[in-house]
GUZADO-39387 format. One line per 4 residues: for each residue x negated, y negated, z negated of C-alpha. Coordinates in steps of 0.05 Angstrom, whole numbers, always signed. Layout:
BEGIN
X:Y:Z | ...
//
This chain:
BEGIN
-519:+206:-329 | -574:+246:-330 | -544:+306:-354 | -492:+293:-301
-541:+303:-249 | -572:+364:-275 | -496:+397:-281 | -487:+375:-203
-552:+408:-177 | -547:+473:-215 | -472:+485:-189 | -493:+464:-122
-558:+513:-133 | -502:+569:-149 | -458:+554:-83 | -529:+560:-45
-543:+620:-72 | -470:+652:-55 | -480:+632:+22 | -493:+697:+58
-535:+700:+131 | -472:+734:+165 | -435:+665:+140 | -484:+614:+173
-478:+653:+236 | -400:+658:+230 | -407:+578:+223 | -461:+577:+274
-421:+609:+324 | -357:+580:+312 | -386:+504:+320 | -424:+532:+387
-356:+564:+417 | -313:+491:+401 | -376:+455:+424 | -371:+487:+491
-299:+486:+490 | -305:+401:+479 | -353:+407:+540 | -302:+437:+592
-240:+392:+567 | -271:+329:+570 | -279:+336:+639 | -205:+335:+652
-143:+302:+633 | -146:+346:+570 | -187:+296:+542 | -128:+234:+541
-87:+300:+511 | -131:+311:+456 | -139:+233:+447 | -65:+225:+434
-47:+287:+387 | -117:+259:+343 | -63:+186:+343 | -7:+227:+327
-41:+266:+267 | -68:+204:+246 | -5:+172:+242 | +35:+239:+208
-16:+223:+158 | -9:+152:+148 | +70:+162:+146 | +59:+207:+86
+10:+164:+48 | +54:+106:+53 | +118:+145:+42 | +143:+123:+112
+208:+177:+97 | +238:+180:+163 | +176:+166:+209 | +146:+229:+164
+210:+272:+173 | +221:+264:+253 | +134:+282:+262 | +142:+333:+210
+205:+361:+256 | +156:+356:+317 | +94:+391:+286 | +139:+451:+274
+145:+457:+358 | +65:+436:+358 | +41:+497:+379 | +87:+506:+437
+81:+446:+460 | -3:+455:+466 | +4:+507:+503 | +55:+484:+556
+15:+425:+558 | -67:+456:+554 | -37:+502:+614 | -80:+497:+655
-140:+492:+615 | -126:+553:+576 | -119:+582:+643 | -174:+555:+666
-223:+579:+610 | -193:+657:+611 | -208:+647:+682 | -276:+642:+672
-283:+687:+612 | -255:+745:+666 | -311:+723:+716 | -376:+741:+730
-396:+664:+708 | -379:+669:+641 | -450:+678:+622 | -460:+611:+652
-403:+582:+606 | -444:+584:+553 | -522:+577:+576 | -517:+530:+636
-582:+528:+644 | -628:+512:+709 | -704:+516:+710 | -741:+450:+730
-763:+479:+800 | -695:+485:+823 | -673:+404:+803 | -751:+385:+837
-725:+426:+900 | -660:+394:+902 | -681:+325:+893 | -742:+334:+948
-680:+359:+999 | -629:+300:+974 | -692:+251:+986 | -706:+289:+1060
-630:+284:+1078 | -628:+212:+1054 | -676:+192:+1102 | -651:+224:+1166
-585:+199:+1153 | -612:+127:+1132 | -649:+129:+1202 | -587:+153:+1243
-539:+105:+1198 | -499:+163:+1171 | -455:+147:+1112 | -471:+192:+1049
-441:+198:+978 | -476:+248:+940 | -463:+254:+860 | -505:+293:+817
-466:+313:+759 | -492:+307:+679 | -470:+318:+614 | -406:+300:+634
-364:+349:+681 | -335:+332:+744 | -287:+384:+753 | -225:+341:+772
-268:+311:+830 | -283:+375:+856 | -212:+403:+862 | -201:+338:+899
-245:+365:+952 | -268:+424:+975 | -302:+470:+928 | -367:+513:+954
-432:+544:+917 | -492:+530:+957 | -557:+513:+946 | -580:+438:+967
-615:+436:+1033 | -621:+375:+1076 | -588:+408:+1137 | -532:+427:+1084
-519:+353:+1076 | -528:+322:+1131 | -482:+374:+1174 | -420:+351:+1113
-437:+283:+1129 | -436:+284:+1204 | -386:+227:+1226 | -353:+290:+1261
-350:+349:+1198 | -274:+352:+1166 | -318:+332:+1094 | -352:+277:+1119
-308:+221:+1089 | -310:+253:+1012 | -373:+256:+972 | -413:+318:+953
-416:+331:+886 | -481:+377:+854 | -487:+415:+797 | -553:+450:+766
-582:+439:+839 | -519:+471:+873 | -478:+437:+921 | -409:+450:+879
-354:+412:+920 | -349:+366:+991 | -297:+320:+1017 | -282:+299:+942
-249:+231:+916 | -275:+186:+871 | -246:+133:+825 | -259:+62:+859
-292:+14:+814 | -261:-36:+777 | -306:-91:+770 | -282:-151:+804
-353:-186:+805 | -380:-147:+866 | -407:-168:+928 | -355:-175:+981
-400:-134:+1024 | -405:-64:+994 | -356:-22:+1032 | -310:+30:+999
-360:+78:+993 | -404:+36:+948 | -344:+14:+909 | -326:+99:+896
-394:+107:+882 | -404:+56:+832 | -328:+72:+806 | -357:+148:+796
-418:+121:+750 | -376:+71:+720 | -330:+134:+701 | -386:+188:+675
-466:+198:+665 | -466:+222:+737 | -524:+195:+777 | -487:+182:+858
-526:+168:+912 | -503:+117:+976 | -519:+113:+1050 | -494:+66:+1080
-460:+78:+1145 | -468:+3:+1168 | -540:-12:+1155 | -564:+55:+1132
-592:+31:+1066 | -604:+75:+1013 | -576:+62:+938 | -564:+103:+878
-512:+80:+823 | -522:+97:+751 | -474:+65:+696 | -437:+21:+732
-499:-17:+768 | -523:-7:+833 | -591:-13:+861 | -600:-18:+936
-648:-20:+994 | -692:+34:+965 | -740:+77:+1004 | -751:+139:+1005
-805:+144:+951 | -767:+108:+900 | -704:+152:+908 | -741:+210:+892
-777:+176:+833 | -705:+148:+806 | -675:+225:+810 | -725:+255:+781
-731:+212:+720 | -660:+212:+711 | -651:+286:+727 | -705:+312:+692
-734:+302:+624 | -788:+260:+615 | -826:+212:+568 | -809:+134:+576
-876:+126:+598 | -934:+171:+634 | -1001:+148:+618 | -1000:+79:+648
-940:+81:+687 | -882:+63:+676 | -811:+110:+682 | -782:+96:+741
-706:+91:+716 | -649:+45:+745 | -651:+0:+679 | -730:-20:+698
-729:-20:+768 | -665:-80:+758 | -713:-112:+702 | -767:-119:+746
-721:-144:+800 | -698:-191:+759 | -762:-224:+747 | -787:-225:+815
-735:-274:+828 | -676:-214:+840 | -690:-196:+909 | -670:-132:+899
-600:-146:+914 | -577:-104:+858 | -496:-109:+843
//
């Protein structure tokens, strides 16, 4: 057994010793590229695409390993026209990405980054905006985008690249503006699309009260990572949805103190206080006797 061992680490000693630097960055940049690539389909209906032909290998497989003959020959037939097929059906996401590989953004494909000042900035305006329109009963959907891309949401709408200003926001959501129905939709601190639809939610245990808007808004977070943010148009109350729950009647202060821990990295806890995430602030509701009205 021992000498067993011995044989195993030498040979895998050799192999180490055959790997060359221009190979781990030929793997390193390969797994970046398809990395990147998973990013910008999983925001579409790619994704179901990519779900089923995963099944359908899975199942060429299984046909072979249990000598399914005729199952086997009829997926073998199909894999031959594989090829074809992905690209009739990828389309428009193979489109899409030599789209962006021809634009002036495809620098952003890859780094997406955005510097903590910007996020603070946006949040402070969102927070602003919130307010006026909570004080003049303006309805409001506002979704900052995550990990998870909302690109599908945004062709629904209209798309636009501006920076987040309050007066930006609250002239979309003016009962009068062509937008003002759809919700805004912000990436890296941009505002990215307006007047865009969003999935209703599902959940059959909420309050007969919340209006459409809360229902698309908690549909959106039940649907992705994305962090939306509700006005109500009746009352004016403020509320922010995060994974399917909702939190309302928030003021000002808290809304900024929700965004920015979800937006922006931080530890659980500062010193002696506590993060101010959606998850605590509906804990803490909960055992003041859940008066927070949380849904």
């Amino acid at each position: 057994m021992e000498l067993n061992i011995t044989v195993l680490i030498a040979w895998i000693w050799r192999y180490l010793m055959t790997i060359k630097l221009t190979d781990i960055l030929d793997i390193g940049i390969m797994v970046f590229v398809l990395y990147k690539v998973l990013m910008l389909v999983q925001s579409t209906k790619a994704a179901s695409l990519l779900k089923g032909l995963f099944v359908f290998l899975a199942a060429l497989v299984l046909s072979s390993v249990f000598k399914l003959s005729g199952i086997n020959y009829i997926m073998s037939k199909m894999v031959e026209m594989g090829v074809l097929a992905l690209i009739i059906l990828f389309q428009p996401e193979i489109r899409r990405i030599l789209e962006e590989m021809g634009s002036k953004r495809f620098i952003d494909f890859f780094t997406h980054t955005v510097s903590g000042d910007v996020l603070d900035q946006t949040i402070n305006q969102t927070v602003l905006a919130c307010t006026d329109m909570s004080q003049t009963r303006t309805g409001a959907l506002i979704v900052f985008e995550r990990e998870i891309l909302l690109n599908d949401m945004v062709r629904s709408g209209t798309v636009l690249d501006a920076a987040v200003s309050s007066e930006l926001l609250k002239n979309i959501f003016f009962v009068k503006a062509p937008m003002h129905d759809g919700a805004v939709i912000v990436r890296h601190g941009r505002v990215l699309g307006a007047g865009c639809m969003l999935p209703l939610s599902k959940n059959v245990n909420l309050s007969r009260d919340l209006g459409m808007r809360h229902r698309a808004g908690i549909g959106m977070s039940e649907n992705s990572d994305a962090v939306v943010v509700i006005v109500s148009e009746e009352s004016g109350a403020i509320s922010v949805a995060i994974g399917g729950m909702l939190r309302r009647h928030l003021k000002p202060e808290i809304l900024g103190n929700i965004l920015r821990n979800e937006l922006l990295p931080q530890d659980e806890f500062e010193g002696d206080k506590p993060k101010f995430s959606l998850t605590n602030l509906l804990r803490s509701g909960k055992k003041n006797g859940g008066s927070d009205n949380a849904e």
